[in-house]
mmCIF file of the protein (N, C-alpha, C, O) and its ligand, coordinates in Angstrom:
data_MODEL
# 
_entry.id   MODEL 
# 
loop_
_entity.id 
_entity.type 
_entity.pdbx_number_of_molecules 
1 polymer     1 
2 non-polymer 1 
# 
_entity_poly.entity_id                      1 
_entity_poly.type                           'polypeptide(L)' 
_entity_poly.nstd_linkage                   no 
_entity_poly.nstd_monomer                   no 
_entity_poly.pdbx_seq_one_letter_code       
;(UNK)(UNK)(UNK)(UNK)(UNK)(UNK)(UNK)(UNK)(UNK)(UNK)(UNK)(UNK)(UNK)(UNK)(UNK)(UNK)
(UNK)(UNK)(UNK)(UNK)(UNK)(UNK)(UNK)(UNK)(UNK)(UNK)(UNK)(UNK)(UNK)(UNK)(UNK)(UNK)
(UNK)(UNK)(UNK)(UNK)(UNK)(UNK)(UNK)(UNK)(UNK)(UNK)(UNK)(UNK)(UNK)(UNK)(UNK)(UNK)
(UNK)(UNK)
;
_entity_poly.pdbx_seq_one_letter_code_can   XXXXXXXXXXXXXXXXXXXXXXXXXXXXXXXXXXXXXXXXXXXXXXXXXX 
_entity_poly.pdbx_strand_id                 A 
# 
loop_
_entity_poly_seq.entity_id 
_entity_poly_seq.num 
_entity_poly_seq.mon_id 
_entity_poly_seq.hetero 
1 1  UNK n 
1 2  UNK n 
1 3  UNK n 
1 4  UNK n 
1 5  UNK n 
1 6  UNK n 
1 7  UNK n 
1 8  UNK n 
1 9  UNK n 
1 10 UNK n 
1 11 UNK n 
1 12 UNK n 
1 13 UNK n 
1 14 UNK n 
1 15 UNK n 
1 16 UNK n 
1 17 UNK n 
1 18 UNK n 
1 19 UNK n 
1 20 UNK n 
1 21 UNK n 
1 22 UNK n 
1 23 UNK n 
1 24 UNK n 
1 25 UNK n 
1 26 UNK n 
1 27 UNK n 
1 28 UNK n 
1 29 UNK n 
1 30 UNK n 
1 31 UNK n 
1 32 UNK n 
1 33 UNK n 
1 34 UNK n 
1 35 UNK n 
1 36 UNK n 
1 37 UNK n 
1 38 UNK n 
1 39 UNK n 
1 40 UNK n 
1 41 UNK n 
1 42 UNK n 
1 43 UNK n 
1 44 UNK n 
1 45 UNK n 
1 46 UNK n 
1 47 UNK n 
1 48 UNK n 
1 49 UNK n 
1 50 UNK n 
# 
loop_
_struct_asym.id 
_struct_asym.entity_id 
A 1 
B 2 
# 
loop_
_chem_comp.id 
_chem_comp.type 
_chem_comp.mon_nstd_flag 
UNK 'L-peptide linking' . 
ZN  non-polymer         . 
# 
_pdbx_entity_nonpoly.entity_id   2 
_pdbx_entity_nonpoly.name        ? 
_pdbx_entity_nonpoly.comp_id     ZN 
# 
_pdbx_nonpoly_scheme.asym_id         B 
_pdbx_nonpoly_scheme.entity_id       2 
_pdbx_nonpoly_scheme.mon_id          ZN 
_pdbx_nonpoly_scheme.ndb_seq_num     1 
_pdbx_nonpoly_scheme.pdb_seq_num     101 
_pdbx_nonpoly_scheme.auth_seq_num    101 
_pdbx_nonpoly_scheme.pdb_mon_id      ZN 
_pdbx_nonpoly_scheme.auth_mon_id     ZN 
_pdbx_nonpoly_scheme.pdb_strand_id   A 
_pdbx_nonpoly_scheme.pdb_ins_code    . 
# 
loop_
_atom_site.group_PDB 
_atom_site.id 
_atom_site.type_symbol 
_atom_site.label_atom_id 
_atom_site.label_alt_id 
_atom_site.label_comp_id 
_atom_site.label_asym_id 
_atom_site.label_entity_id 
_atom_site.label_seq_id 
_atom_site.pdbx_PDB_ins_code 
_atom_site.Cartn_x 
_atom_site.Cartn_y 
_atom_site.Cartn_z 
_atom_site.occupancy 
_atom_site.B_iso_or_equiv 
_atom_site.pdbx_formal_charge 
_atom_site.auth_seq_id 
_atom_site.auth_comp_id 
_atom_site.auth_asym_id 
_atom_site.auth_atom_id 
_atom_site.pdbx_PDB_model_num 
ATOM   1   N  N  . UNK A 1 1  ? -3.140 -64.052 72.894 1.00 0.00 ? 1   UNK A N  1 
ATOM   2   C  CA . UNK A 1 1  ? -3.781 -65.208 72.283 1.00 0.00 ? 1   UNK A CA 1 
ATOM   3   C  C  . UNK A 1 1  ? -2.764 -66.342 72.187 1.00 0.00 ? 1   UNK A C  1 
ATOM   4   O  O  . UNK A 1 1  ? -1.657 -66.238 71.659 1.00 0.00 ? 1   UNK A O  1 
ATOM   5   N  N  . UNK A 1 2  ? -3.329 -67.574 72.830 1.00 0.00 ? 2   UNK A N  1 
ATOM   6   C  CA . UNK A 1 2  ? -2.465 -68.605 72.411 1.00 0.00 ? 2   UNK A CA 1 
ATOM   7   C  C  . UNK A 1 2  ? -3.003 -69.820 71.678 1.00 0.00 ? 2   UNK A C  1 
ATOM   8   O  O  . UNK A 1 2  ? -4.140 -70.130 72.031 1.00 0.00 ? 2   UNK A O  1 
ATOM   9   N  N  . UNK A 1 3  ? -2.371 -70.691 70.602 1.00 0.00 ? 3   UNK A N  1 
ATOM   10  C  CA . UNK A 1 3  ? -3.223 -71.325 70.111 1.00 0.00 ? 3   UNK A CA 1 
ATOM   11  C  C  . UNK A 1 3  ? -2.333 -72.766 69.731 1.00 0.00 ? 3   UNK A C  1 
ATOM   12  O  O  . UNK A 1 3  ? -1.203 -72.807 69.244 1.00 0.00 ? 3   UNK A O  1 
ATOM   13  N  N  . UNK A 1 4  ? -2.966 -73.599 70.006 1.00 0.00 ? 4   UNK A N  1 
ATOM   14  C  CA . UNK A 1 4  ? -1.737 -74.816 69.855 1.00 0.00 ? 4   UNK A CA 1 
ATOM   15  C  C  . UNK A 1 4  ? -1.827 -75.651 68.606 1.00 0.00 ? 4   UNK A C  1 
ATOM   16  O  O  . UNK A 1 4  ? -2.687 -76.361 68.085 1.00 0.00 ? 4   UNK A O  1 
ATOM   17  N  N  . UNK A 1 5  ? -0.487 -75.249 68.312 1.00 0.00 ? 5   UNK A N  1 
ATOM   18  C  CA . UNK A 1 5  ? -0.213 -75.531 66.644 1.00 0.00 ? 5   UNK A CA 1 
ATOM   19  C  C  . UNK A 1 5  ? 0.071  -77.200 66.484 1.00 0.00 ? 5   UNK A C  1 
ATOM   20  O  O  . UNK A 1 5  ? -0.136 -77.785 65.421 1.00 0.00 ? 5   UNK A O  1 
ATOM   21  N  N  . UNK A 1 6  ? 0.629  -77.945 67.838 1.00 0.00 ? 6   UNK A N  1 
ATOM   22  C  CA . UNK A 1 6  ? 0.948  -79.097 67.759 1.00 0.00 ? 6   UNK A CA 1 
ATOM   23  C  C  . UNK A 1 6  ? 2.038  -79.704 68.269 1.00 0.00 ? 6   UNK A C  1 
ATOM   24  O  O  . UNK A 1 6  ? 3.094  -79.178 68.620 1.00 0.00 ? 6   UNK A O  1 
ATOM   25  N  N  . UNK A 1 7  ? 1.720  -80.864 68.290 1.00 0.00 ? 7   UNK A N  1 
ATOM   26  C  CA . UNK A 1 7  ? 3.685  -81.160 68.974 1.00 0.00 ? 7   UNK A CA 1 
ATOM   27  C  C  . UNK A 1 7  ? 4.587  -81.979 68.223 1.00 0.00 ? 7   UNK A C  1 
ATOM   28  O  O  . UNK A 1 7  ? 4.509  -82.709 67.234 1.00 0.00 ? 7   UNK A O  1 
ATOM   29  N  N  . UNK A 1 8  ? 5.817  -81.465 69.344 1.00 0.00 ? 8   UNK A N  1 
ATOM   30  C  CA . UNK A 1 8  ? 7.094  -81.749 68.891 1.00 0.00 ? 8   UNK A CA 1 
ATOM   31  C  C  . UNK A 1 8  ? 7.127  -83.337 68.642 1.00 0.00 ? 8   UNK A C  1 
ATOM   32  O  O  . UNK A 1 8  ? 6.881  -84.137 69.545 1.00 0.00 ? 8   UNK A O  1 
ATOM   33  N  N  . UNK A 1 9  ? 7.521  -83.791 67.058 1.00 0.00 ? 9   UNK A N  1 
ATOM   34  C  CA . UNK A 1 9  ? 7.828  -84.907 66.721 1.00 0.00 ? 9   UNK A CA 1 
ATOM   35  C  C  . UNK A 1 9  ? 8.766  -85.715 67.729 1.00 0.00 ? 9   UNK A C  1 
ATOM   36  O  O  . UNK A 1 9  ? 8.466  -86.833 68.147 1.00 0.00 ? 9   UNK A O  1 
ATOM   37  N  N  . UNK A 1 10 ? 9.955  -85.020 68.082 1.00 0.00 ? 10  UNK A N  1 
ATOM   38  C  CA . UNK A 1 10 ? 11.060 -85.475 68.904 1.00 0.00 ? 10  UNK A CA 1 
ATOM   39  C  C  . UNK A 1 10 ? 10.412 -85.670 70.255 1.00 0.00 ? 10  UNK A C  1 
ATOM   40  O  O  . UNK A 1 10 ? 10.233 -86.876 70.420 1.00 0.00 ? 10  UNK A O  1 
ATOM   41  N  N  . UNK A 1 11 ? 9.923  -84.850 71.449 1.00 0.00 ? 11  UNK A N  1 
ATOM   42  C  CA . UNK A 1 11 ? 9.544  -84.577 72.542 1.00 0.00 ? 11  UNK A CA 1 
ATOM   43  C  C  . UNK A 1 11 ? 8.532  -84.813 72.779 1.00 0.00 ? 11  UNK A C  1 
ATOM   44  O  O  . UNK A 1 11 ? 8.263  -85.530 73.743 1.00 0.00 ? 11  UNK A O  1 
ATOM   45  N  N  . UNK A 1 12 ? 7.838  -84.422 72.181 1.00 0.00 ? 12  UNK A N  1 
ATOM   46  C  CA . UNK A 1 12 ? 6.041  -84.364 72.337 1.00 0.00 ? 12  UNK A CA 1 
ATOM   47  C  C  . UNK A 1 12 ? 5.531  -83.236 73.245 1.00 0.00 ? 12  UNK A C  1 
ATOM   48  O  O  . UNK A 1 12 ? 4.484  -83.326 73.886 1.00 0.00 ? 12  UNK A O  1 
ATOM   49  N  N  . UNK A 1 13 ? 6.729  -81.655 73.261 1.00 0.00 ? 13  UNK A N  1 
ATOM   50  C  CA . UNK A 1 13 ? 6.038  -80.845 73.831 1.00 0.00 ? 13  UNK A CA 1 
ATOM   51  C  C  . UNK A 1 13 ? 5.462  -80.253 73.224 1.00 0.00 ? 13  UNK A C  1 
ATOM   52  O  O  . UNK A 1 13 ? 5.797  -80.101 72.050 1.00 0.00 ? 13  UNK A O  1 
ATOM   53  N  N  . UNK A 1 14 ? 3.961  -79.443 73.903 1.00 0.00 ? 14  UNK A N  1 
ATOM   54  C  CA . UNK A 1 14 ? 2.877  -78.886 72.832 1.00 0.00 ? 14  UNK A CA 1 
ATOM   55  C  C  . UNK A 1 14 ? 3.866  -77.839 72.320 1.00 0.00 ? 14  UNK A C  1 
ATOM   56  O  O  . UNK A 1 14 ? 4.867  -77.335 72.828 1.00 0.00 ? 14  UNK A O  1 
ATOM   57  N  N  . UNK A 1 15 ? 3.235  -77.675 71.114 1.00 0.00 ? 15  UNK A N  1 
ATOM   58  C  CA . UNK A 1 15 ? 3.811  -76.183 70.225 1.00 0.00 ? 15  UNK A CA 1 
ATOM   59  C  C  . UNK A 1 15 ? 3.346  -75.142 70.103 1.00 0.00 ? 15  UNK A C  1 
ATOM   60  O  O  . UNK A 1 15 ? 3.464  -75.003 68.886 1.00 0.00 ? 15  UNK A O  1 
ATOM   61  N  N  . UNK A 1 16 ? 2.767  -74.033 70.543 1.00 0.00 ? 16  UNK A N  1 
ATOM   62  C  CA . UNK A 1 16 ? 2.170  -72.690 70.554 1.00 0.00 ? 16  UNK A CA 1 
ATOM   63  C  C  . UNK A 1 16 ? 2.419  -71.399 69.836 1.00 0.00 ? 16  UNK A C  1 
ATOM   64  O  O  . UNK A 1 16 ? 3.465  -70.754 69.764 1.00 0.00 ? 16  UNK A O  1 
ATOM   65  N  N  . UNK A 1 17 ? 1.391  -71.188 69.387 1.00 0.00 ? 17  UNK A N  1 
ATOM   66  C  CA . UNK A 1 17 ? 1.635  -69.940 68.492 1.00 0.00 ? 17  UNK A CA 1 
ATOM   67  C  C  . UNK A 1 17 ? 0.806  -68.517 69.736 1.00 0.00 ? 17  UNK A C  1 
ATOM   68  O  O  . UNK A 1 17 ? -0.382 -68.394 70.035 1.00 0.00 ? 17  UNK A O  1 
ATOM   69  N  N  . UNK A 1 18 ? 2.006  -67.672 70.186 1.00 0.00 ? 18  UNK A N  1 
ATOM   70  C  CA . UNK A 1 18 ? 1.664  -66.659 71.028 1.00 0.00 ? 18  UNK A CA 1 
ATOM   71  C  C  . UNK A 1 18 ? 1.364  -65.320 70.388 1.00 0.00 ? 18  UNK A C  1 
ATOM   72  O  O  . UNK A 1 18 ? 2.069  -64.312 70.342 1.00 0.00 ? 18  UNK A O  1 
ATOM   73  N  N  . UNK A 1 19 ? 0.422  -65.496 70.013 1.00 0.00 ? 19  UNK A N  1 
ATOM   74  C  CA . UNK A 1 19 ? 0.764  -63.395 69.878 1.00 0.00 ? 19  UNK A CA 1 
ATOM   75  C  C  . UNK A 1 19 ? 1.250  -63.827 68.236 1.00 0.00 ? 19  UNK A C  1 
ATOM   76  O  O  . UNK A 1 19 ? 1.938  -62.947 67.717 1.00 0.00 ? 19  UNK A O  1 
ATOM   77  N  N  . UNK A 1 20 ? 1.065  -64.693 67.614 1.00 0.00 ? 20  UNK A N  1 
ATOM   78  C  CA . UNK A 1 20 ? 2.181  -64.154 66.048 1.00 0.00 ? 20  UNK A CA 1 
ATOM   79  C  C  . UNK A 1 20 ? 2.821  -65.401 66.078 1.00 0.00 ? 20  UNK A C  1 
ATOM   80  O  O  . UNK A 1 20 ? 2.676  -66.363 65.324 1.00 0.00 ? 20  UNK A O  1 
ATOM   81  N  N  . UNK A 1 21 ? 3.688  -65.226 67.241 1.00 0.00 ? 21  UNK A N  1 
ATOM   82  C  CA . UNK A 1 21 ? 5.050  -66.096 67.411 1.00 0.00 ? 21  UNK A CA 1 
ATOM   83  C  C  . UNK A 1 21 ? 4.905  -67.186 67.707 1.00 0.00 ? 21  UNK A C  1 
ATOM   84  O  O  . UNK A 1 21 ? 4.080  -67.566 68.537 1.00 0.00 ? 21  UNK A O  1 
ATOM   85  N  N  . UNK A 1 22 ? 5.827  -68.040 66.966 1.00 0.00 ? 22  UNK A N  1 
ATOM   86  C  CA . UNK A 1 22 ? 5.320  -69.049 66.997 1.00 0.00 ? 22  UNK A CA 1 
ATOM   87  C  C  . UNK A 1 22 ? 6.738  -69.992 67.524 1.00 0.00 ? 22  UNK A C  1 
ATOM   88  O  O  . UNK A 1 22 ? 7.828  -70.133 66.969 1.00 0.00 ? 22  UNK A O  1 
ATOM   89  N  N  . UNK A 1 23 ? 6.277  -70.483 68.664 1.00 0.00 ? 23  UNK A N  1 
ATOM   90  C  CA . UNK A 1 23 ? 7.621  -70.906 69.451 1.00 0.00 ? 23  UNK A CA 1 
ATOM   91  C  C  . UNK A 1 23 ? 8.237  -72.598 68.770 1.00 0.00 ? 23  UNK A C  1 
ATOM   92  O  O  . UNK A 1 23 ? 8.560  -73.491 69.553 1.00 0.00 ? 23  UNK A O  1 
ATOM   93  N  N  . UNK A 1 24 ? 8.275  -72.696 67.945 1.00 0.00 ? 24  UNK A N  1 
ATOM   94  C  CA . UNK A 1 24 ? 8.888  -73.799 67.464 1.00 0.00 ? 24  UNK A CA 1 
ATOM   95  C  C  . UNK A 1 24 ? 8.900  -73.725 65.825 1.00 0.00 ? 24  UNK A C  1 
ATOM   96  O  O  . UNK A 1 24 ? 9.181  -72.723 65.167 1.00 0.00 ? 24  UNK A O  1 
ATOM   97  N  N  . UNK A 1 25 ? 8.582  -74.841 65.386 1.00 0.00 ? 25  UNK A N  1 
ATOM   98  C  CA . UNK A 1 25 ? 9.800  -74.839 63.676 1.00 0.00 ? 25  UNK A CA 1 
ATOM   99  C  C  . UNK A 1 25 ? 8.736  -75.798 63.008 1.00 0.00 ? 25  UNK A C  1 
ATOM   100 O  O  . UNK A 1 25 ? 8.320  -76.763 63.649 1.00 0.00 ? 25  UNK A O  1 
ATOM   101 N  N  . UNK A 1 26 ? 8.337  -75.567 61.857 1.00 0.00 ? 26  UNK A N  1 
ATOM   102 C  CA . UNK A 1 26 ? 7.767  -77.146 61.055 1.00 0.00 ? 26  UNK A CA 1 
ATOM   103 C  C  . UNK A 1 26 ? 8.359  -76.941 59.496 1.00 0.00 ? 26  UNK A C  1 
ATOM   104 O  O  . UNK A 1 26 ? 8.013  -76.150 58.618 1.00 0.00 ? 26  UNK A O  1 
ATOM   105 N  N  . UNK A 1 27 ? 9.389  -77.976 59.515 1.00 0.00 ? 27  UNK A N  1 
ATOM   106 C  CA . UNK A 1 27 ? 10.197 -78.199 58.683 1.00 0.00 ? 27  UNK A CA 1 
ATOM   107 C  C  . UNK A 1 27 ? 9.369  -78.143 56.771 1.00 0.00 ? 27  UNK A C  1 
ATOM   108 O  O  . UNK A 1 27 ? 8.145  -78.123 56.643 1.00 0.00 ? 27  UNK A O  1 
ATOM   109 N  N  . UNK A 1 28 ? 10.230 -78.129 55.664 1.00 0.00 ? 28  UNK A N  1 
ATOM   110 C  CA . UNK A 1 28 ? 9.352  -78.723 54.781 1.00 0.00 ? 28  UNK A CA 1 
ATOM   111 C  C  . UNK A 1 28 ? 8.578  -80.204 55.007 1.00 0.00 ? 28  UNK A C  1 
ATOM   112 O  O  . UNK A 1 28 ? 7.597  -80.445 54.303 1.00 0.00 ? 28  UNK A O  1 
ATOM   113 N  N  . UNK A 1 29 ? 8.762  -80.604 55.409 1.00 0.00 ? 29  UNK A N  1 
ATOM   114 C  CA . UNK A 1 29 ? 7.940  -81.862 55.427 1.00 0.00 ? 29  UNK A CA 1 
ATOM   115 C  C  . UNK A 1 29 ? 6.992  -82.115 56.405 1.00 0.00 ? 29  UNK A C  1 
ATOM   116 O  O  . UNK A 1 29 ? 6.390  -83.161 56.648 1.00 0.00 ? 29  UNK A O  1 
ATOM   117 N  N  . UNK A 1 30 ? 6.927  -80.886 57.006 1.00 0.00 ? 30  UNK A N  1 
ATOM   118 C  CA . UNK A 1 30 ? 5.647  -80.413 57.681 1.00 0.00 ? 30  UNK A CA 1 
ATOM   119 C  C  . UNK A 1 30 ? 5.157  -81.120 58.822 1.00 0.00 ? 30  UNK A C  1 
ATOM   120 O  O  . UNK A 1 30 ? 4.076  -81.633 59.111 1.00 0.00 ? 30  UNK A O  1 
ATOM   121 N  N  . UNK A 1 31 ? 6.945  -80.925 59.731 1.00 0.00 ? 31  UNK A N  1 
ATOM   122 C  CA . UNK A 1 31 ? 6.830  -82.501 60.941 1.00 0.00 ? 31  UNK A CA 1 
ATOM   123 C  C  . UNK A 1 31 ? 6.951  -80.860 61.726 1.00 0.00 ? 31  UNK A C  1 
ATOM   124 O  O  . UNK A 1 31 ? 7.606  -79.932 61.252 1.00 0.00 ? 31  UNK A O  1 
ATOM   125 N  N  . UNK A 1 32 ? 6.559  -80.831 62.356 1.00 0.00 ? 32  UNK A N  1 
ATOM   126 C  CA . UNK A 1 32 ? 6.528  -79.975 63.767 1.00 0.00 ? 32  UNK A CA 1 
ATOM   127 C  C  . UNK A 1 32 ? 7.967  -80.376 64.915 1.00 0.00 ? 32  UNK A C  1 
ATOM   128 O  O  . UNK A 1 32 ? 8.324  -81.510 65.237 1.00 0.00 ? 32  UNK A O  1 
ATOM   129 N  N  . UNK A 1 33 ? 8.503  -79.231 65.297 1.00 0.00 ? 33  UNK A N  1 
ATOM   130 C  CA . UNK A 1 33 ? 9.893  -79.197 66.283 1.00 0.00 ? 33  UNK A CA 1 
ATOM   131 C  C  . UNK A 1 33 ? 9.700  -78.036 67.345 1.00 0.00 ? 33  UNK A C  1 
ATOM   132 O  O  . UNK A 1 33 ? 9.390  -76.877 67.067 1.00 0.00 ? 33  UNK A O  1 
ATOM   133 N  N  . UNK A 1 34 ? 9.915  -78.501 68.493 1.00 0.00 ? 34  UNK A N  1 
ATOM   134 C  CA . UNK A 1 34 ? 10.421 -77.285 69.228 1.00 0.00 ? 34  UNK A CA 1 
ATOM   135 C  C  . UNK A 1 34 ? 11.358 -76.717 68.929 1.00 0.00 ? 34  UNK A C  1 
ATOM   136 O  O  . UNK A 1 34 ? 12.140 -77.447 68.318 1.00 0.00 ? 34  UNK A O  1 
ATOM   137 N  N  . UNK A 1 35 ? 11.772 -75.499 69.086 1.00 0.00 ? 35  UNK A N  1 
ATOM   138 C  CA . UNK A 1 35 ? 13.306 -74.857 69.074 1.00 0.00 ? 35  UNK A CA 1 
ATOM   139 C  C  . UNK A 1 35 ? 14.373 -75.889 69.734 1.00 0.00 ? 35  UNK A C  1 
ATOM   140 O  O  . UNK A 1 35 ? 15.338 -76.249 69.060 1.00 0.00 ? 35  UNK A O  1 
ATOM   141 N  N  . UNK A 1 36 ? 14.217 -76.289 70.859 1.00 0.00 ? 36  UNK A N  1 
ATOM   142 C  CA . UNK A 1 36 ? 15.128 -76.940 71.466 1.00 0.00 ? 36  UNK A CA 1 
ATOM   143 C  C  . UNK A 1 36 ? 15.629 -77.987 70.323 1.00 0.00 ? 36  UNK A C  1 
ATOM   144 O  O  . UNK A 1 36 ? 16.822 -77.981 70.021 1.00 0.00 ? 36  UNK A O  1 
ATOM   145 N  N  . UNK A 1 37 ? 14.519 -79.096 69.536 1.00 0.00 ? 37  UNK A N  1 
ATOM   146 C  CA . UNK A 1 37 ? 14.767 -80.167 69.515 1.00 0.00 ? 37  UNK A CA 1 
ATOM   147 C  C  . UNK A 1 37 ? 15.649 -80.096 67.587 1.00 0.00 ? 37  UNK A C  1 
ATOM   148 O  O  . UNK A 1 37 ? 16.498 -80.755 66.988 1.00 0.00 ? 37  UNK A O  1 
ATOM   149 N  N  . UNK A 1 38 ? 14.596 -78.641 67.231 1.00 0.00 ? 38  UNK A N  1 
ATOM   150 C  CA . UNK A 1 38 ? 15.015 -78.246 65.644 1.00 0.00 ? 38  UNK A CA 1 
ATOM   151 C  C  . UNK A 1 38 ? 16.784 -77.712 66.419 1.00 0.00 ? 38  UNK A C  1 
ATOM   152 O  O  . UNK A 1 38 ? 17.664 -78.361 65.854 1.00 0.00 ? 38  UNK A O  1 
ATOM   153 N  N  . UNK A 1 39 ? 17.129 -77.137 67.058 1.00 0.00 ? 39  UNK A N  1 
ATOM   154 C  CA . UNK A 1 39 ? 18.499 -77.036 67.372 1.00 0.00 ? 39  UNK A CA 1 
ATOM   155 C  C  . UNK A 1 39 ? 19.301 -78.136 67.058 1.00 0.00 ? 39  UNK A C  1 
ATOM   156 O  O  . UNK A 1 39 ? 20.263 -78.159 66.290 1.00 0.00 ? 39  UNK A O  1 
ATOM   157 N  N  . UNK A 1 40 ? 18.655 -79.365 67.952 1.00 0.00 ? 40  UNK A N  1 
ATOM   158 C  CA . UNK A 1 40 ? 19.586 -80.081 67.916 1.00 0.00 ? 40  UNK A CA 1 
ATOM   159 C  C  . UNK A 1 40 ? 19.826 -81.079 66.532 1.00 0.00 ? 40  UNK A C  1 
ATOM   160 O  O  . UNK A 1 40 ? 20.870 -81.637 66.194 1.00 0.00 ? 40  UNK A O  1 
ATOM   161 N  N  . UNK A 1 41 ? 18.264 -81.105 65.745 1.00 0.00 ? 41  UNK A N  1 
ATOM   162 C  CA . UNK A 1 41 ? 18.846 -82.096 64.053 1.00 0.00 ? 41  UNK A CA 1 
ATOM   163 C  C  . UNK A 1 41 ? 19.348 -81.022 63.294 1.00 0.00 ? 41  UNK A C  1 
ATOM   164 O  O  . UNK A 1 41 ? 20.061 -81.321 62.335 1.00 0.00 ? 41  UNK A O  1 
ATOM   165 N  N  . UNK A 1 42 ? 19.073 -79.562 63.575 1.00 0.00 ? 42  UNK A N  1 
ATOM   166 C  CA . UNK A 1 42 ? 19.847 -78.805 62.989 1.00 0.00 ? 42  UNK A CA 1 
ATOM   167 C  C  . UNK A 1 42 ? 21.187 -78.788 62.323 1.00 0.00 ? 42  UNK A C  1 
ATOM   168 O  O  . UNK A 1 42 ? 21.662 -78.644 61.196 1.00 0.00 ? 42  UNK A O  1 
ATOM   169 N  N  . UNK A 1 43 ? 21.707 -79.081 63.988 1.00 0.00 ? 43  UNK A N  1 
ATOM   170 C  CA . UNK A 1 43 ? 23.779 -79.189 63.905 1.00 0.00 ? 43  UNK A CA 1 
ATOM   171 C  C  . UNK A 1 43 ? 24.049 -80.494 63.481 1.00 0.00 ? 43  UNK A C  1 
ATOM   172 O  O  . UNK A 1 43 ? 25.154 -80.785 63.024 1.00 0.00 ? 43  UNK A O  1 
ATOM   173 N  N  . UNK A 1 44 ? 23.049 -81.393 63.602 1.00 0.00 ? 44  UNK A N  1 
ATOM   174 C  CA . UNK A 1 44 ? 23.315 -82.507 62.960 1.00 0.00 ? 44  UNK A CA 1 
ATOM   175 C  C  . UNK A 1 44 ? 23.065 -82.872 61.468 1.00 0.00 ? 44  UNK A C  1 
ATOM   176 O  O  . UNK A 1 44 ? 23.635 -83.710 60.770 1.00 0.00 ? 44  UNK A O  1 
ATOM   177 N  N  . UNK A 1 45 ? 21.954 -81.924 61.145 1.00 0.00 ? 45  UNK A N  1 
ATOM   178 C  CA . UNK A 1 45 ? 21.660 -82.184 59.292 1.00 0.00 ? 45  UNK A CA 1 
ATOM   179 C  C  . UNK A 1 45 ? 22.807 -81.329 58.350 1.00 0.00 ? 45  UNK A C  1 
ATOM   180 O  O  . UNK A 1 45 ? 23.247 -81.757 57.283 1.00 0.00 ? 45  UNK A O  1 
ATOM   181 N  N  . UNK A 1 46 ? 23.230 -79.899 59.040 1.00 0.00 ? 46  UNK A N  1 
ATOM   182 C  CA . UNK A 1 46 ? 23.603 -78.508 58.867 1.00 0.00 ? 46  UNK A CA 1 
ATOM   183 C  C  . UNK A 1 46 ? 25.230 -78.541 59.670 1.00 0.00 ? 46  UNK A C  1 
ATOM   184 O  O  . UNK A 1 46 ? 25.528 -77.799 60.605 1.00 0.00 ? 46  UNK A O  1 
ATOM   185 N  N  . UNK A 1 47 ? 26.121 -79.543 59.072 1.00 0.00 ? 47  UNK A N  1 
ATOM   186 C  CA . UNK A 1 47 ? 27.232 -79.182 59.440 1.00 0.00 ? 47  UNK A CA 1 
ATOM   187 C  C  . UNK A 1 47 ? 27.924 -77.999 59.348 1.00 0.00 ? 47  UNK A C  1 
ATOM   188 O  O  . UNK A 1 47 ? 28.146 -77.729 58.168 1.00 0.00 ? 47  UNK A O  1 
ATOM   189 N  N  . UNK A 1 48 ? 28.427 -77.050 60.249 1.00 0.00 ? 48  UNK A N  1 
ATOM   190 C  CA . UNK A 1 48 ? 29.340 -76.130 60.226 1.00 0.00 ? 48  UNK A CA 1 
ATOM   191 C  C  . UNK A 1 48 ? 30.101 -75.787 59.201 1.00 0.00 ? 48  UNK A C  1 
ATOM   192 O  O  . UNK A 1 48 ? 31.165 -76.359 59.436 1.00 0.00 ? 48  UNK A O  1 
ATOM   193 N  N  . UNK A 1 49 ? 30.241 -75.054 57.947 1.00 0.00 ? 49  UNK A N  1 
ATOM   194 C  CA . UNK A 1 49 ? 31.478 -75.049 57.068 1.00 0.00 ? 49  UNK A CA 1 
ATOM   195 C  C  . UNK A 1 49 ? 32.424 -74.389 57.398 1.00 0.00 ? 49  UNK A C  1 
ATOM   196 O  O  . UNK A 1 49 ? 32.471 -73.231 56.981 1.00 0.00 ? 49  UNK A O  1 
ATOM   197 N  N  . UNK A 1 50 ? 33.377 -74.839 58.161 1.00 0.00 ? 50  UNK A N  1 
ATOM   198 C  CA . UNK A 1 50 ? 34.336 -74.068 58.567 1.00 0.00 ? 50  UNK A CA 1 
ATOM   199 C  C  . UNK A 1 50 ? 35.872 -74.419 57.824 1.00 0.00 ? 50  UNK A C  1 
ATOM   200 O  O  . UNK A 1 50 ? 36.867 -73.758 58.122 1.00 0.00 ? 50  UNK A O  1 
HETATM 201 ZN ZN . ZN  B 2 .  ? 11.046 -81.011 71.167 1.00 0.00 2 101 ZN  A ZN 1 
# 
């Protein structure tokens, strides 16, 4: 089963929920991300504490 949850704020690729899984991210504020694109404000919101 696939069912399209919506798209990526950043990209605008569709977002799909497969089987359960759900191939991308919707933040609290309930903006929809691909993996790719939640990666990338990720490392940018979520600095490293090293
Ligand atoms: Zn994206």
């Amino acid at each position: 089963m696939k069912e399209l949850v919506g798209l990526c704020i950043s990209c605008n690729k569709e977002i799909f929920c497969l089987d359960g899984f759900f191939n991308g991210v919707i933040t609290k504020e309930k903006e929809n991300y691909c993996f790719e694109c939640y990666q990338k404000i990720s490392k940018i919101e979520e600095k490293p504490q090293s």
